[in-house]
N, C-alpha and C positions, 0 to 999 in steps of 0.2 A: 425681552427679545425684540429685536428691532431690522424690520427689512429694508431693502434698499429702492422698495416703491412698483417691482417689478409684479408683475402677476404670479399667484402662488399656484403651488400642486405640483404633482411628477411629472406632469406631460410638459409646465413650464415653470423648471425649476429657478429657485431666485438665493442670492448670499442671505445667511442667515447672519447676524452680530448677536450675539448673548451680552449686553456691560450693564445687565442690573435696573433698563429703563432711565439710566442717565446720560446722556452724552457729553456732558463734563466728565468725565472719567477718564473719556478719550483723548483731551486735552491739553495736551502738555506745559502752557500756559495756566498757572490755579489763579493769579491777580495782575491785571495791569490798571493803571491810576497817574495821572501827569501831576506833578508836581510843584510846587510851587518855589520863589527865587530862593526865599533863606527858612525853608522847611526846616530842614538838617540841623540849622542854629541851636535847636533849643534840645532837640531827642532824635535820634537816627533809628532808621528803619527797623521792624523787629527783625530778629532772629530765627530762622525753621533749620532744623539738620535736614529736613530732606527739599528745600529749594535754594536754587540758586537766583542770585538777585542779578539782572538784566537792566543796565540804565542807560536811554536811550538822551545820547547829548545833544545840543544843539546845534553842534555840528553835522549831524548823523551815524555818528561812529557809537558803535557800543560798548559799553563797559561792565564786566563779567565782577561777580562776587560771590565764587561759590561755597559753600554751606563752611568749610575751612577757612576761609579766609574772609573775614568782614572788614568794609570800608572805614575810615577815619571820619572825623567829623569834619578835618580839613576836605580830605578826598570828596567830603557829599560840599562841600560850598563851593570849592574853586573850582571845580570841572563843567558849572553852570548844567545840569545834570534837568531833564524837562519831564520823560516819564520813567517806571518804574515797571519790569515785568519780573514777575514771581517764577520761575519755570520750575517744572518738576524735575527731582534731583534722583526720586527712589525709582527702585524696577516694578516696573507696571504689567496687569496681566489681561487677557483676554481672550475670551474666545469667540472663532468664525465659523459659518458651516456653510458649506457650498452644498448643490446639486454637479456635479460635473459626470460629463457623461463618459461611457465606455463606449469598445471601436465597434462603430456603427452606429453610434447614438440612439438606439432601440432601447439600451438600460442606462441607470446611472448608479455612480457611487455615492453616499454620503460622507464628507469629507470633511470633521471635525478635526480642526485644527487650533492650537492651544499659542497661543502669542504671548514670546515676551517682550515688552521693549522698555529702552531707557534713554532719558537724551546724555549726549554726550559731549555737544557745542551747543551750549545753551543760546550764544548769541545768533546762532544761525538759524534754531526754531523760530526767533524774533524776528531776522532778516526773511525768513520764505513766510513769515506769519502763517506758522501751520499752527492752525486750534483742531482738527482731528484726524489721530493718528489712525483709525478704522477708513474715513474716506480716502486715507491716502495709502494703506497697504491691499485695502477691499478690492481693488480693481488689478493692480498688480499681483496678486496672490493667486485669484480666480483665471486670469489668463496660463499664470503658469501649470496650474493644477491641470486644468481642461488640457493644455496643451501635453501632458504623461500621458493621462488615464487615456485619451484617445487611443492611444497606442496598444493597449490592452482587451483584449474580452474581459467580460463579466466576471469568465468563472476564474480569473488569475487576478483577483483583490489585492491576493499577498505581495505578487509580483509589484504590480501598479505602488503599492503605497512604499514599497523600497526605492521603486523609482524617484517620488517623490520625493521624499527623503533626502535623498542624494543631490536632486536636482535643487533644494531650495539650501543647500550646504555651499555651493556655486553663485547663487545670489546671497546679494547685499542691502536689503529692502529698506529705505531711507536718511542712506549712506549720505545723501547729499543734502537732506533736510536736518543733518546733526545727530540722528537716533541710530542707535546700535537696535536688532528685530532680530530674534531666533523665534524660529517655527516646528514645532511637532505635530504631524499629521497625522490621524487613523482614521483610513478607511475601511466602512462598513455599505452595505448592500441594501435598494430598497425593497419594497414586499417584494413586487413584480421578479426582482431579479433573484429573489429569495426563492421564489416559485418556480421559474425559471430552472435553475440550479437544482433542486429536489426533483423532478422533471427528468433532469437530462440522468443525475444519479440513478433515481430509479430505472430507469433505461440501460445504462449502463452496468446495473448489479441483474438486471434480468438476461443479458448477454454474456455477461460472466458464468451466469447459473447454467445458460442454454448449452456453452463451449465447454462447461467442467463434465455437466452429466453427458454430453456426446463425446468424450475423452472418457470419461469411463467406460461407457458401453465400447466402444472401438476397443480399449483395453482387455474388458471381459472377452469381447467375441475373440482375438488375439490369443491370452490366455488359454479360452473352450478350443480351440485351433491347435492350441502347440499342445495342449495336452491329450486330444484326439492320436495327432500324429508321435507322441512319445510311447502315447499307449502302442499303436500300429506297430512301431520299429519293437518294443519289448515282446507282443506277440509275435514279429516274424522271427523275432532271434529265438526263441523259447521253443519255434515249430522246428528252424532250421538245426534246432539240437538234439531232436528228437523225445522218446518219451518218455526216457527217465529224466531228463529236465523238467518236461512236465508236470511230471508227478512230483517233483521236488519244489518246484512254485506253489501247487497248488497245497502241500505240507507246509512249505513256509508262508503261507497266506494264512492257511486254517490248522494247527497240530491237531483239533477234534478229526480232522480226517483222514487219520493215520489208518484206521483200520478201513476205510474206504479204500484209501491209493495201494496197500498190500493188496485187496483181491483184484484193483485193476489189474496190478501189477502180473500177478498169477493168470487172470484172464487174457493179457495178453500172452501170456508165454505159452498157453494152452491155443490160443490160438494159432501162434505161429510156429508151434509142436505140428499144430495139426493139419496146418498148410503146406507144410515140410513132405508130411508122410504123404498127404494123397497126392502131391507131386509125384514121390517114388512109385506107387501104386499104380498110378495113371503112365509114367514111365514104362515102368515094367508092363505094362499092360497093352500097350498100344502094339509092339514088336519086339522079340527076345535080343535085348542089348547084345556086344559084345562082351566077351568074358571080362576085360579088363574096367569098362566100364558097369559090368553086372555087380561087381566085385567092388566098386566105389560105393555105390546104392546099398551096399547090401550093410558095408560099414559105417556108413551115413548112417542106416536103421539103427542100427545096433548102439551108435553113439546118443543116438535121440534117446533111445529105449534105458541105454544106461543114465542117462541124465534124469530122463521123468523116473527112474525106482529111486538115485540115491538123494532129486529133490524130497518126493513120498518118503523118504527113510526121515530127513533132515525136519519133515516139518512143512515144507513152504506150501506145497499144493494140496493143503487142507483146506476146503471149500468155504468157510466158518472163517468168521474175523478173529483174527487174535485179541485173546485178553476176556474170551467168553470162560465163564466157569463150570461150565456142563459140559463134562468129560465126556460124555454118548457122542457128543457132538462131533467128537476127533476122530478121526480114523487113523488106524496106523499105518497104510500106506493108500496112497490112490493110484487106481489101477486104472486109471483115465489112456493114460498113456500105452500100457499093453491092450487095450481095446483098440487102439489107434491101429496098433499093427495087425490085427485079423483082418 
């Protein structure tokens, strides 16, 4: 791993080169070597499938001989040919790593990017005399990067590294030094921003928690609310129907109190038997009616009085819950009613 001389650390981050502690590697150039007049005469230059042969005339002009196609032995004498460059022919690989920062430059990304290159115009790596291809994409690479990520926070890595992506698809990184360059980036996060990010998470999953359980409780009390008032509306409809409704709720709530709701039921008839009579009594009592109205009262009585014998005939106004089995307990008729009228 090989830096570019700058001060290291997060606070002042520097390109990082990974090529193995060689800087031959990066070289697209593998031999040059000047020549002498009748070299060629006797043995011509070896052979490599992966370089191309570069001869530099004494005119200035260069003469290509790539890996397919080798020179004559005439070709190597009559062109008065002076030096010899080897260029590399195969696809080469390497990797960079920047520091680049996020918007605000308070965090950064690490930005390992994986490099392929290969030359393409061999005589024109000889004409820019480029020996390393890391010094010449390192500085171009790193402006473009810084210049995405800036535009991103931290916490949108994913975003940022599409950006990048995209944007190094639009460049042509030493198109004019002869080399074809594709770049694949992945950005990754430093501690700081790692911390950062767990931080703001936690935060935000404790504000989630806070908003869920205060949306339930609001739910609950809503709930305890509308079931308050469903109950209300079933009691006022149950009173405004009076009390054989009643009694029939509270049967269909509980059937054990079947023999409870009959003596209400009797209890009430007896009472309203018995509010009946001492109305007429209190009537008759107060000043002697007129006949026609004496004569209403009198069959009023007499219908009550017939009601309470043929209920006591029937059963109903037996004091004792139905379904007892201690016959003492029955009477055969209640004279509750003929009491009423003395």
């Amino acid at each position: 791993m090989v830096s570019d001389g700058m001060g290291a650390g997060r606070d002042n981050p520097v390109p990082v080169v990974q090529d193995g502690g060689n800087r031959g590697v990066n070289d697209p150039v593998r031999a040059e070597r000047p020549l002498q007049r009748f070299e060629f005469i006797r043995r011509r230059p070896p052979v490599a499938a992966d370089r191309s042969m570069v001869f530099l005339a004494a005119d200035g002009c260069c003469v290509v001989y790539p890996p397919q196609r080798q020179p004559t032995r005439g070709e190597l004498v009559n062109r008065n040919l002076r030096v010899l460059y080897e260029v590399q022919a195969g696809i080469q690989h390497m990797t960079l790593e920047h520091w680049v920062p996020a918007r605000g430059d308070a965090f950064f990304f690490l930005a390992e990017t994986h490099v392929r290159w290969e030359v393409t115009r061999p005589e024109r790596v000889v004409e820019r005399q480029l020996r390393d291809v890391r010094a010449l994409l390192d500085p171009q690479l790193q402006q473009l990067l810084r210049s995405v990520t800036r535009r991103f926070p931290i916490e949108q890595s994913a975003q940022a590294e599409d950006a990048v992506c995209e944007a190094l698809t639009e460049v042509a990184f030493g198109k004019d030094e002869g080399l074809r360059i594709s770049c694949t980036v992945r950005l990754s996060l430093d501690e700081a921003a790692r911390e950062h990010l767990v931080t703001l998470r936690r935060i935000d999953y404790a504000k989630d928690t806070t908003r869920s359980e205060h949306e339930l409780e609001l739910q609950r009390n809503r709930d305890h609310h509308q079931l308050i008032e469903e109950k209300a509306q079933a009691y006022r409809d149950m009173l405004e129907k009076g009390d054989v409704h009643r009694w029939a709720m509270q049967l269909a709530a509980n059937e054990a109190d079947l023999p409870l709701v009959l003596a209400g039921i009797r209890d009430d008839s007896r009472e309203a038997n018995r509010n009946q009579l001492q109305l007429i009594k209190e009537v008759l009592a107060s000043s002697p009616p007129e006949d026609h109205v004496q004569e209403q009262l009198l069959h009023k009585a007499v219908e009550m009085l017939e009601s309470q014998l043929g209920s006591a005939a029937q059963g109903k106004l037996r004091r004792h819950a139905i379904g007892r089995e201690n016959p003492e307990a029955f009477g055969d008729v209640d004279d509750a009613g003929k009491r009423e009228l003395e």
